[in-house]
Every structure is written in structure tokens, then in C-alpha cells.
N, C-alpha and C positions, 0 to 999 in steps of 0.2 A: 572419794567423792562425797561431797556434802550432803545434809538431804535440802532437794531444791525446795522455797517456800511454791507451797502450792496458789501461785497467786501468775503465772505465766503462763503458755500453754501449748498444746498443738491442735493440728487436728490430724495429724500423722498419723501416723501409723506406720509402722517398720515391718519389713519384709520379712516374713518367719524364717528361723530354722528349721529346717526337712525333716532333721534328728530329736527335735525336743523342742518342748512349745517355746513360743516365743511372745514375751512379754514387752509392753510400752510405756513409759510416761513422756509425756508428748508439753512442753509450753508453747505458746505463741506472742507473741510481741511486736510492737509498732516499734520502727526504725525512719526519720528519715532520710529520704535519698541522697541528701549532702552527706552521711554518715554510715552509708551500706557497706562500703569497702574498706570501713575504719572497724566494724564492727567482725567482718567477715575476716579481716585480719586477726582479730583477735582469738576466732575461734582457733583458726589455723596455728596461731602460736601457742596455744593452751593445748589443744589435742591434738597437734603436729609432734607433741612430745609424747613418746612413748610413756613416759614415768606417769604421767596424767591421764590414760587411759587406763581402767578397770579391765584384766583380762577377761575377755570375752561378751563385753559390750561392745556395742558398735552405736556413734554418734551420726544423726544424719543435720544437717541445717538445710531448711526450705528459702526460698522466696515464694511467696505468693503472687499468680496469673490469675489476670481473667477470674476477677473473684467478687464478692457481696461486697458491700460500701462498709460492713461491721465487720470484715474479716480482717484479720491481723495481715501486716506485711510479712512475717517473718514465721518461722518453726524450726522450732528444733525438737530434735526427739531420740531419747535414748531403749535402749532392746536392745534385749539378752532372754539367758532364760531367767527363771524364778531366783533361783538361787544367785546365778550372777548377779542380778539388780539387787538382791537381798544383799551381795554383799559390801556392793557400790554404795547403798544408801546408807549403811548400816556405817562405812567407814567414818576415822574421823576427819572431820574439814584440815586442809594443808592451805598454809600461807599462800602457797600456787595458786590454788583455788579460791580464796577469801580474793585477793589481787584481781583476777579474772573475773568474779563477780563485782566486785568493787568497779572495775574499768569499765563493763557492761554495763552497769548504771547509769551513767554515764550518756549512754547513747539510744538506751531502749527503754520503752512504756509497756509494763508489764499488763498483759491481758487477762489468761488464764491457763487452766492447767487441766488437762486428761488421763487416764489411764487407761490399759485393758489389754486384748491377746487375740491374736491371729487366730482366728480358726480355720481357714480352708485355703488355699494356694495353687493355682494353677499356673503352667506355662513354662517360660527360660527359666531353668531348674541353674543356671552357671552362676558364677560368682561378679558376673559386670553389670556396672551400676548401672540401672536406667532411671535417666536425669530428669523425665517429664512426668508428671502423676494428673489425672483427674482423682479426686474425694469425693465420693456421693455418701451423705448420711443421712440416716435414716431410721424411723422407728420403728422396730418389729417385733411381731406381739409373738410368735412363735418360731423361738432359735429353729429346734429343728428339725422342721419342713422346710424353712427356708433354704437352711446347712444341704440337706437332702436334695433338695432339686437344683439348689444350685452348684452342687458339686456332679449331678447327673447330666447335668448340658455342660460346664465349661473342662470336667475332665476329658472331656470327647472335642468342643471345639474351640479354644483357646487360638487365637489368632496370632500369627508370626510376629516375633519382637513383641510381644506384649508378657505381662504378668498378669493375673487379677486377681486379687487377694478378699476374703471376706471378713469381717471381725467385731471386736462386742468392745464397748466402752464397759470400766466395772464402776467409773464414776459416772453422778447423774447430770446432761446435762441442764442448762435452761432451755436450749431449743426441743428438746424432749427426743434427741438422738439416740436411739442404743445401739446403731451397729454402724459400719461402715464397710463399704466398695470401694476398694483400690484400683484403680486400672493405672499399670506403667508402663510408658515405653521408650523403646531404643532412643529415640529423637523426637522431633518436635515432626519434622515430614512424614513418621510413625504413624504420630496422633493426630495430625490434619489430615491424614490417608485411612485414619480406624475405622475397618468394619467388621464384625461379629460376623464368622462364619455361620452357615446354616439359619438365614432369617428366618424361616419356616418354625424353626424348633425353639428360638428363643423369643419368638411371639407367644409360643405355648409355655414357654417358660416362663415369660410375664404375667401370663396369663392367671401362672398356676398358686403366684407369690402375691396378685395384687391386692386382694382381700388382707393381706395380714403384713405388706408395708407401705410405709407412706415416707417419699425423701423430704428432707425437710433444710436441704442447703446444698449446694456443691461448687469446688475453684480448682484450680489448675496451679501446682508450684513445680517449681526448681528446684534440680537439686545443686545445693552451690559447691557444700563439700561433705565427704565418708570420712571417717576416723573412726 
């Protein structure tokens, strides 16, 4: 794998490994909708093939819901660990890949680009994908009390079908984000049904993080495809 120009982006974030941290770079991109399922194809044909996957990365491609009027239509986003992405980016570019970017062009308007690493995880610990994500990011002045209390409520009440992840950009960005809340779930009737067990305790959990974060955006994507 190439190294991608840091000029696309996500605002992804990818779902850790249990066993070892797990790192991201995330781009985002405008696509339009006469050209979504030209584009989507493409992915599918580029990392539908074994030979074009980096062992032990994992690609995810977003659509973006229910999002800001500045928020990209599209993401994509690659995690693994350290070393795998080290040695993904490290490789050299293959004509597969020059072609695949080359044909991408084509059809997307590059945004920008993220990085960073999962720090805390709760919930469906299993290997199936869930397709629907709320992104809350947000700028927080101290990792961890944050880390701490919120790994003290959601280790205990993590609500059924869901995931929620916490995590740190290492790049800065404009809207002055430095971490992000994942919540994922099983479906869409999931997340139109989402409620946080135990309101009593994650009022006092709000309560106890809102001096030291402030959200500063959040949208709803799709997952379209894993590889």
C-alpha cells in the first residue's frame, strides 16, 4: 500500500483490537450521488482481492447520515496495529494501487485526512459488523479522568447491540477536536430505539466530564463495505 497524500480524510475511527492497540488513518471525501455505486464498486474490486490487502489491516468505507452541510459524503478508513499500518505505509506503491487511485480521481473531491488510536471499548466484543455509527467529537483537556470515568459507567452499562468506543486524534484538527465517541449498532431500528441504561448514573457521569469536554460536531454513517 501506498502512502496516502494526507489531503482526504475520515472522521472514523475503527473499532479496536481487544489484543493490541489499535490504530487509524481515516480520509474523507465528497462523491456525487450519480457516481456512489461507481465508486463503491471500485473499492470492492481493489480490496475484494486478497493480494491488495495488507495482512492484518482492515478497511472500512463510510457513507455519511444525518450530517453538518461541511461534512464529507464519504470515509474511508484503514486500522491495524502499529506495526501493521507501519508496514502498509511503508510498502512500495503497485500498479494495482496507482490504477485504483488513479480511477478514484475520477469520481471524488478530496477533503482531509486524520489519524490516531482507540483507547477504551466497550460492548459486542464478537467479530459482526455493525453497519450504523453515531461520531461525537470533541475537545478534551484531560485524557485521563475522562478515560476513567468513562470506562467506570460504560464497563457496567453498555446497552444491547451496541458498541461504544473512545479515542484520541494524534493529528490537529481545525475544528479543535481531540478525541472522539463511537457509538455502533446492530441496525438502524438499534439506533432509533438507543437508550443508555441507568440514566441516573450517566447524568452523574455527564456531570463529572463536563468541565473538561466540549462536542464540537457529530453525523451518523454507513457502513457500505469491510475488507
Amino acid at each position: 500500500m501506498k502512502r496516502i497524500p494526507l489531503f482526504i480524510i475520515i472522521l472514523l475511527a475503527a473499532l479496536p483490537s481487544l489484543k493490541a492497540q489499535s490504530i487509524f488513518t481515516a480520509y474523507s471525501f465528497n462523491v456525487e450521488p450519480k457516481d456512489e455505486q461507481t465508486v463503491l464498486q471500485l473499492y470492492k474490486n481493489y480490496f475484494g482481492n486478497k493480494e491488495n490487502l495488507n495482512k492484518g489491516m482492515t478497511v472500512r468505507l463510510y457513507q455519511n447520515h444525518f450530517k453538518g452541510k461541511d461534512d464529507a459524503t464519504h470515509k474511508v478508513s484503514y486500522s491495524g496495529t502499529p506495526d501493521v499500518m507501519g508496514a502498509a505505509y511503508d510498502s512500495k506503491s503497485t500498479d494495482a494501487w496507482s490504477l485504483f487511485q488513479s480511477e478514484l480521481s475520477k469520481y471524488t473531491k478530496d477533503v482531509s485526512a486524520d489519524m490516531g488510536k482507540t483507547i477504551s471499548y466497550f460492548g459486542d466484543t464478537s467479530n459482526v459488523s455493525y453497519p450504523v455509527s453515531d461520531l461525537y467529537l470533541a475537545n478534551i483537556k484531560d485524557e485521563n479522568l475522562y478515560k476513567s470515568n468513562f470506562a467506570a459507567f460504560f464497563s457496567k452499562y453498555a446497552a444491547p447491540n451496541t458498541r461504544i468506543a473512545f479515542g484520541s486524534f494524534s493529528t490537529i484538527r481545525s475544528d479543535g477536536a481531540t478525541h472522539f465517541i463511537l457509538i455502533s449498532y446492530k441496525d438502524f431500528t438499534t439506533k432509533f430505539n438507543y437508550h443508555i441504561p441507568n440514566a441516573i448514573g450517566y447524568k452523574e457521569f455527564q456531570n463529572s466530564v463536563k468541565d473538561i469536554r466540549t462536542f464540537t460536531s457529530s453525523n451518523t454513517r454507513y457502513l457500505l463495505g469491510r475488507w
